[in-house]
C-alpha positions as CSV (number, residue, x, y, z in Angstrom):
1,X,-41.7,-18.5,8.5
2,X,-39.4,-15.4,7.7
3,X,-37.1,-16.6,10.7
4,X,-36.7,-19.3,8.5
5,X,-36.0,-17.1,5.3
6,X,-33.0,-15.0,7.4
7,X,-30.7,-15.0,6.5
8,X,-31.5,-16.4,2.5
9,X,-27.6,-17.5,2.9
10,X,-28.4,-20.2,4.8
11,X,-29.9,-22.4,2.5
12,X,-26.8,-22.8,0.5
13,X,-25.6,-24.9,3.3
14,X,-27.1,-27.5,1.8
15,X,-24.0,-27.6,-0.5
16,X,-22.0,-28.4,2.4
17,X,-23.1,-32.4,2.2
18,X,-23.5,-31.5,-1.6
19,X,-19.8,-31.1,-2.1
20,X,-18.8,-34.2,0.5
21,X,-20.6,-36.5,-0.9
22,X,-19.3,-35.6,-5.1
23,X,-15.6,-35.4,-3.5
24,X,-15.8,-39.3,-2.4
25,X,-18.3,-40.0,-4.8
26,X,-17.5,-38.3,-7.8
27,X,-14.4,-37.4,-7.6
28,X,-13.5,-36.7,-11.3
29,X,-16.2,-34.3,-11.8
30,X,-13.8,-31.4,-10.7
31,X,-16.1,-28.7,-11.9
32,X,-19.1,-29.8,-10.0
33,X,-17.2,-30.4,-6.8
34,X,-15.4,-26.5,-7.3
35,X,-18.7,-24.8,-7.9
36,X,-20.6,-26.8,-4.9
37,X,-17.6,-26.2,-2.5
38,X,-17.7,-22.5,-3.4
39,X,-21.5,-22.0,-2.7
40,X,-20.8,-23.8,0.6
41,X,-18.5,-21.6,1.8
42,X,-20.8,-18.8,0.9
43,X,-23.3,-19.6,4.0
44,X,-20.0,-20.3,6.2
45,X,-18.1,-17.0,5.5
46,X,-21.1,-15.3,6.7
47,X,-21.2,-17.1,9.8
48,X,-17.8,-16.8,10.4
49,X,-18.2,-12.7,9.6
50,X,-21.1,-12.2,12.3
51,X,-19.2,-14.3,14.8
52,X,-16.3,-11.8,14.8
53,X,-18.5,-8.9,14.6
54,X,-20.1,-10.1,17.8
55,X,-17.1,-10.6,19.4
56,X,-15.0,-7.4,18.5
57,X,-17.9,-5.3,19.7
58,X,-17.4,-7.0,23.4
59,X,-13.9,-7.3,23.3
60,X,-12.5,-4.8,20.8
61,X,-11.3,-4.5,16.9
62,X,-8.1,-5.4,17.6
63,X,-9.2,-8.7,19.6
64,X,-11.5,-9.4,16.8
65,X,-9.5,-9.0,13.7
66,X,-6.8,-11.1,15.2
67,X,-9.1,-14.0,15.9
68,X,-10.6,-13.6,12.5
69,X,-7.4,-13.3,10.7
70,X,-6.2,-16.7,13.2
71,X,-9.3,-18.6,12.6
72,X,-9.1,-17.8,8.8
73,X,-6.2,-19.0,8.4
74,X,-6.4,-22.3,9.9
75,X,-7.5,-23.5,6.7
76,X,-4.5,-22.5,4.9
77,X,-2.2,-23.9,7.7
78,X,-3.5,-27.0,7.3
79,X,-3.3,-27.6,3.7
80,X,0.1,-26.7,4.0
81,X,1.2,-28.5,6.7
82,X,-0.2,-31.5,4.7
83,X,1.8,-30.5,1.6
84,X,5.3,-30.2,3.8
85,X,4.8,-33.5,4.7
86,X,4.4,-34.5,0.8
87,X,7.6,-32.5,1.0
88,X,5.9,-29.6,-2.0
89,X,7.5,-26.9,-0.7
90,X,7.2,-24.3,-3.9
91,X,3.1,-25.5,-3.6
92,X,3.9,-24.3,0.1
93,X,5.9,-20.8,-0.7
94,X,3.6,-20.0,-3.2
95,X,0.4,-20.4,-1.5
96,X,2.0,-18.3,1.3
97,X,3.0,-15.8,-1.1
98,X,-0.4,-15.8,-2.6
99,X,-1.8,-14.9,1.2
100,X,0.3,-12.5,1.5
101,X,-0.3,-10.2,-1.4
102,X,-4.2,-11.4,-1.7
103,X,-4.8,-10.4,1.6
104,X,-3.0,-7.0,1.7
105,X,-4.3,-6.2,-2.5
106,X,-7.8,-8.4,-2.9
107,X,-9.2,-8.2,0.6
108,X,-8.3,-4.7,1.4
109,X,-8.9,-3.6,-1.8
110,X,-12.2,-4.9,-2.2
111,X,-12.7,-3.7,1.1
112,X,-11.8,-0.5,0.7
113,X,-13.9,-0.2,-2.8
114,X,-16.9,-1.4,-1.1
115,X,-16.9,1.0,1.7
116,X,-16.1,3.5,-0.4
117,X,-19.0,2.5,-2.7
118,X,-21.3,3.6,0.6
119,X,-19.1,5.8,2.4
120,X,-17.2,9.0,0.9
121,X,-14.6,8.4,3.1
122,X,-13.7,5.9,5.4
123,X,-11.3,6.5,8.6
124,X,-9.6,4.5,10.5
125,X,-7.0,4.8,13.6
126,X,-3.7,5.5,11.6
127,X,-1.2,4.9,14.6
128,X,-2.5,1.5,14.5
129,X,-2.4,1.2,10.6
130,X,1.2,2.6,10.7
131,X,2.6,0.0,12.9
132,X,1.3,-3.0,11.2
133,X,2.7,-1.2,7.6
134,X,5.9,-1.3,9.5
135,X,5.4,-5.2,10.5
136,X,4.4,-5.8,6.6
137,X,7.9,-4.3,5.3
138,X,9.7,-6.1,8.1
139,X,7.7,-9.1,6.4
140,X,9.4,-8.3,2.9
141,X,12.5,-8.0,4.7
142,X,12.5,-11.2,5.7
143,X,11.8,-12.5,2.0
144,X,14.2,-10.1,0.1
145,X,17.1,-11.1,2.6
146,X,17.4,-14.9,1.9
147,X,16.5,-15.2,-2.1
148,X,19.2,-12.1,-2.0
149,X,21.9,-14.5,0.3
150,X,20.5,-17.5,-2.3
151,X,21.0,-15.8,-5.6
152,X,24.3,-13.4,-5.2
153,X,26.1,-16.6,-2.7
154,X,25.9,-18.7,-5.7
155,X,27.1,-22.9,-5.3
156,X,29.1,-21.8,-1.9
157,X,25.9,-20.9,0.3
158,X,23.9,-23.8,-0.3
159,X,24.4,-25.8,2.3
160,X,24.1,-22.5,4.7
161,X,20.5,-21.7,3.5
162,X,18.7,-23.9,6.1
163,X,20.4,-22.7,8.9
164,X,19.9,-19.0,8.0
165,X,16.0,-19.4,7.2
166,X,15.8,-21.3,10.6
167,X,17.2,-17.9,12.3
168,X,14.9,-15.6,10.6
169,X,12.1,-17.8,11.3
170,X,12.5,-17.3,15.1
171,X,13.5,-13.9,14.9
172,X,9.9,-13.6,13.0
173,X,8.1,-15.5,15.4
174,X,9.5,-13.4,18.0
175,X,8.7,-10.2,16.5
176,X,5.4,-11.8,16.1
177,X,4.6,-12.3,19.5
178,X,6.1,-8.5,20.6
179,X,4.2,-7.2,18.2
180,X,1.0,-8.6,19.9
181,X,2.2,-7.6,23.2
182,X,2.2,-4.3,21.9
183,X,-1.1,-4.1,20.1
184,X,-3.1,-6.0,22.3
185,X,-1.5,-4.8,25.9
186,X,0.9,-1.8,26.1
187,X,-0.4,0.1,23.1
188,X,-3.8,-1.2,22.2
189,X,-4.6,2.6,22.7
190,X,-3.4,2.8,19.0
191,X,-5.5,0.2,17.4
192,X,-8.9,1.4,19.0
193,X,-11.6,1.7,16.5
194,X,-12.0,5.7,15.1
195,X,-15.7,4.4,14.0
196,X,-19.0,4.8,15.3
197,X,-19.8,1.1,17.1
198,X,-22.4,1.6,19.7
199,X,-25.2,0.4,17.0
200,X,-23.0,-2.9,16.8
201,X,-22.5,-3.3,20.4
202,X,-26.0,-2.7,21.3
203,X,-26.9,-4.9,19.0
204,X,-24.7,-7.7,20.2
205,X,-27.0,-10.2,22.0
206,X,-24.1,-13.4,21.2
207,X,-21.8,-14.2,24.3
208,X,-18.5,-14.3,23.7
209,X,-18.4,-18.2,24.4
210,X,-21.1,-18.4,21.7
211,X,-18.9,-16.0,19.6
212,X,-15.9,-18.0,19.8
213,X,-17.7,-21.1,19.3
214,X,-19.5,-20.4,16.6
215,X,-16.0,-18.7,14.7
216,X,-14.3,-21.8,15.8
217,X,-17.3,-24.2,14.2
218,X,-17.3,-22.2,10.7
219,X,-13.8,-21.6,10.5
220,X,-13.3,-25.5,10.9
221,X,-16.0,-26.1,8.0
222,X,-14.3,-23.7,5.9
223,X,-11.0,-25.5,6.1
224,X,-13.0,-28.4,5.3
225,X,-14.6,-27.0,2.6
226,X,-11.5,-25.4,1.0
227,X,-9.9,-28.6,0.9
228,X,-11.9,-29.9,-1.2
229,X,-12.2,-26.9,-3.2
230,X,-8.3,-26.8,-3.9
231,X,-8.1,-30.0,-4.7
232,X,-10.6,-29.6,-7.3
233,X,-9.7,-26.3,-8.2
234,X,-6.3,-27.2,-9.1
235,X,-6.7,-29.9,-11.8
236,X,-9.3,-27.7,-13.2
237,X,-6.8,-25.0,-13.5
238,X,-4.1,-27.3,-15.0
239,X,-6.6,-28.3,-17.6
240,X,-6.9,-24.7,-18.6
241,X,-2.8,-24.7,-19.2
242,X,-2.3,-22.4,-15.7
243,X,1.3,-23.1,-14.0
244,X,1.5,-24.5,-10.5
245,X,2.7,-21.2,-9.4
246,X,0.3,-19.2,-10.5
247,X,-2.4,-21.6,-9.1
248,X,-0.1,-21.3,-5.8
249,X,0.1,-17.8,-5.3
250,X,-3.8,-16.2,-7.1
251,X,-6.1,-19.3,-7.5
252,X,-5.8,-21.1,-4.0
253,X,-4.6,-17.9,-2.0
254,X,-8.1,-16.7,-3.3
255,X,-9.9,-19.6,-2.4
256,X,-8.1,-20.3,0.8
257,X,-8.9,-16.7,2.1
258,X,-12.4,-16.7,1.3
259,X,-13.7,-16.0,5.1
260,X,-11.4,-13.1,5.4
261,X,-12.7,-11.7,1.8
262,X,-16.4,-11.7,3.2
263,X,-15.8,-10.4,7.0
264,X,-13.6,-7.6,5.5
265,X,-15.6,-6.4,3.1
266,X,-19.2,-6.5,5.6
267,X,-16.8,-4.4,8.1
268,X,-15.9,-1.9,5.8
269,X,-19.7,-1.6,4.3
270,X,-20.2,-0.6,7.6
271,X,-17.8,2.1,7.8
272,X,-15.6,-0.4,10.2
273,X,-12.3,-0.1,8.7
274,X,-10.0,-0.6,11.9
275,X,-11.4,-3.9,12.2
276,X,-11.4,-4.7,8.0
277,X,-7.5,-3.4,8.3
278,X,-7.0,-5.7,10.7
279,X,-8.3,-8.7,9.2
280,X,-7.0,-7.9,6.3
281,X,-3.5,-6.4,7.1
282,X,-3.2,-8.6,10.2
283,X,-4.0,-11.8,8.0
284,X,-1.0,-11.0,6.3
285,X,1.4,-10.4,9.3
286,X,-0.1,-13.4,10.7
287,X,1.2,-15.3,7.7
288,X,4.6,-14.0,7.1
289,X,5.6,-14.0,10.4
290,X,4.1,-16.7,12.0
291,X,2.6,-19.5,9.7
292,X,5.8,-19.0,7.5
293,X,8.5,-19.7,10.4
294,X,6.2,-22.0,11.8
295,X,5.8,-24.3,8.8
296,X,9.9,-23.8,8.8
297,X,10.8,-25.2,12.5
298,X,7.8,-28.1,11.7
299,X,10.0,-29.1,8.6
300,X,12.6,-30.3,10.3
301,X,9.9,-33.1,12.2
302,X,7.4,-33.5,9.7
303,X,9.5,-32.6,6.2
304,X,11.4,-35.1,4.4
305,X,14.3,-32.2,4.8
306,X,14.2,-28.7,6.0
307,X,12.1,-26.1,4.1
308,X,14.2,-22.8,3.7
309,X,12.7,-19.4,3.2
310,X,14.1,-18.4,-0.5
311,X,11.2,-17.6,-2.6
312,X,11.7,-16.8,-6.6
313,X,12.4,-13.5,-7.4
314,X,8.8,-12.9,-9.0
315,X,7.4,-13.6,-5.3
316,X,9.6,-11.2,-3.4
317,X,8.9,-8.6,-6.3
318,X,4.9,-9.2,-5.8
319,X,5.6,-8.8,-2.2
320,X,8.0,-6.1,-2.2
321,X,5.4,-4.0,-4.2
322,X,2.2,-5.0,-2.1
323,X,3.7,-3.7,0.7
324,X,5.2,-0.6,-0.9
325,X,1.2,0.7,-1.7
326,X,-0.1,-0.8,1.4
327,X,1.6,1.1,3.2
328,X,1.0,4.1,1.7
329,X,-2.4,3.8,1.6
330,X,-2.1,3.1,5.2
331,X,-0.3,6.1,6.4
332,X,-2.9,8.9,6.6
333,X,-5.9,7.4,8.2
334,X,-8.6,7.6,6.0
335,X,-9.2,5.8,2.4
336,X,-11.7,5.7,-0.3
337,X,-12.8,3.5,-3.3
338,X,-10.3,5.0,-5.8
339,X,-7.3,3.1,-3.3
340,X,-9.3,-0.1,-3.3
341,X,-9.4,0.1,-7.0
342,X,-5.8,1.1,-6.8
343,X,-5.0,-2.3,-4.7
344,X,-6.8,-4.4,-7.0
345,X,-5.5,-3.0,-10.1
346,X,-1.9,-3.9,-8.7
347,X,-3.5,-7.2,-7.9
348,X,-4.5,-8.0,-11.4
349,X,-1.4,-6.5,-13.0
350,X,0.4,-9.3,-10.5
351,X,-1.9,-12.3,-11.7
352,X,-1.0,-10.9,-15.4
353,X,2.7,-11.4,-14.7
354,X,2.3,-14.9,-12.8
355,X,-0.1,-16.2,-15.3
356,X,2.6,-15.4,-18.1
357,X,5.5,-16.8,-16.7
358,X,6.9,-19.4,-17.6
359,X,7.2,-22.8,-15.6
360,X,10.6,-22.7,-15.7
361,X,10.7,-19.0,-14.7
362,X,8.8,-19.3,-11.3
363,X,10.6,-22.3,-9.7
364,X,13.1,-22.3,-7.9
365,X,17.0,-23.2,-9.0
């Protein structure tokens, strides 16, 4: 009978059907289908957190934080590979934008504040957490560069902006794939784990077919899941006078990275911060440099026309200043809960900002 009690998570799963069935059923009762999609991904997050747990302790933090990070953001590729295809391609930029800064300011943030919450100071490998701060500026970089080229090229660059953004993208995707040559093969020296894991890996009884079966499976039901729950979400945050952007880039970037926001945090409550950072920090690369171009080079097949890279200035400010902090809260190798209250505040003062400004203001001219 307690087997069946353990974890109590698990009987929120019942949601899962819960939330199917009001999203065909019902599917004006946005509030109903928002709170039952949130409790079902509750049960799933946790599933999706001990999978990768399991797996980094028989492969290593590096391994697992990038298949966390991947997996966790299948949901968000998805939805907007759906919305390129509807041609919304400021729903698309600002829900990247949102991943970006949510990731690097709510996920390591909260991370950092739990941790800190248990331990007085939490360490990680700062070689490692160095070279993906570097990545994350080369991200804001690759944001500044073309809304810069957009806004001081005026009326005589237009019709040059596709072709530059399709560049960048595959320079991105190429520095992409170098920089996982580097951390997974010639220098995953510098990404090993500065904690304490024997208790995990003794405690590993999962294979890692099981591992990456059972990530695969929750990850899958979370991008179910979070479909629904931005699709509700969204006309319940219209109805409360929010702007599309700031439901782009705070309310669905939240919801969409709700398995990284759980897996994170359990790492870093157990004084795991390599593998927190990168989920957290890699989630971010992964998105900026990958999903971004990626979602580029598939507008050109699936987009009514290309999608370029210029975001409003307000998103490559947010960016800009998320990776300014995150990377110096990165630099030294250790952190504590004051920086993961520091992260969030910047976080909030950002979701002030977007939830102020006006429609007008955050699209794109």
């Amino acid at each position: 009978m307690k087997d069946l009690l353990r974890p109590p998570l698990n009987w929120l799963l019942i949601f899962v059907p819960v939330a199917v069935w009001l999203h065909h059923a019902r599917p004006d009762w946005h509030t109903a289908i928002f709170l039952s999609a949130c409790l079902a991904i509750l049960p799933l997050a946790g599933w999706l957190g001990h999978a990768t747990e399991h797996l980094a302790a028989r492969t290593s933090e590096a391994i697992g934080g990038l298949l966390n990070a991947t997996f966790g953001n299948a949901a968000e590729l998805i939805i907007a590979l759906v919305a390129l295809r509807k041609g919304l391609y400021d729903v698309v930029k600002a829900s990247l934008t949102g991943s970006i800064i949510g990731n690097v300011l709510l996920v390591l943030g909260a991370a950092c504040l739990a941790g800190g919450l248990r331990f007085k100071t939490l360490r990680f490998n700062a070689a490692g957490a160095r070279s993906q701060a570097s990545m994350l500026t080369l991200s804001a970089i690759a944001l500044v560069m073309p809304a810069a080229f957009h806004y001081l090229g005026g009326a005589s660059v237009l019709d040059k902006e596709d072709d530059v953004s399709l560049e960048i993208a595959i320079v991105l995707m190429a520095t992409y794939c170098a920089g996982l040559l580097f951390s997974l093969h010639t220098h995953k020296q510098l990404f090993q784990s500065s904690a304490e894991i024997e208790e995990a890996e003794a405690h590993a009884a999962w294979s890692t077919t099981r591992s990456i079966g059972i990530l695969a499976g929750s990850s899958a039901m979370v991008a179910w899941m979070s479909e629904i729950l931005v699709g509700s979400v969204e006309q319940a945050a219209h109805a409360f006078g929010m702007t599309s952007v700031f439901v782009g880039v705070l309310v669905v970037a939240i919801v969409g990275n709700a398995a990284e926001h759980s897996t994170a945090i359990l790492m870093a409550m157990k004084n795991r911060m390599d593998l927190s950072i990168g989920i957290a920090v890699g989630s971010s690369l992964q998105i900026a440099l990958f999903v971004a171009p990626l979602l580029v080079m598939a507008s050109y097949w699936i987009g009514p026309r290309p999608m370029d890279l210029v975001f409003t200035p307000a998103e490559v400010v947010a960016v800009a200043v998320s990776v300014a902090i995150t990377s110096q809260i990165a630099g030294d190798g250790e952190s504590h809960w004051l920086e993961g209250v520091q992260l969030l505040a910047v976080y909030v003062i950002l979701g002030i900002v977007f939830y102020f400004l006006p429609e007008a203001q955050g699209a794109r001219h």
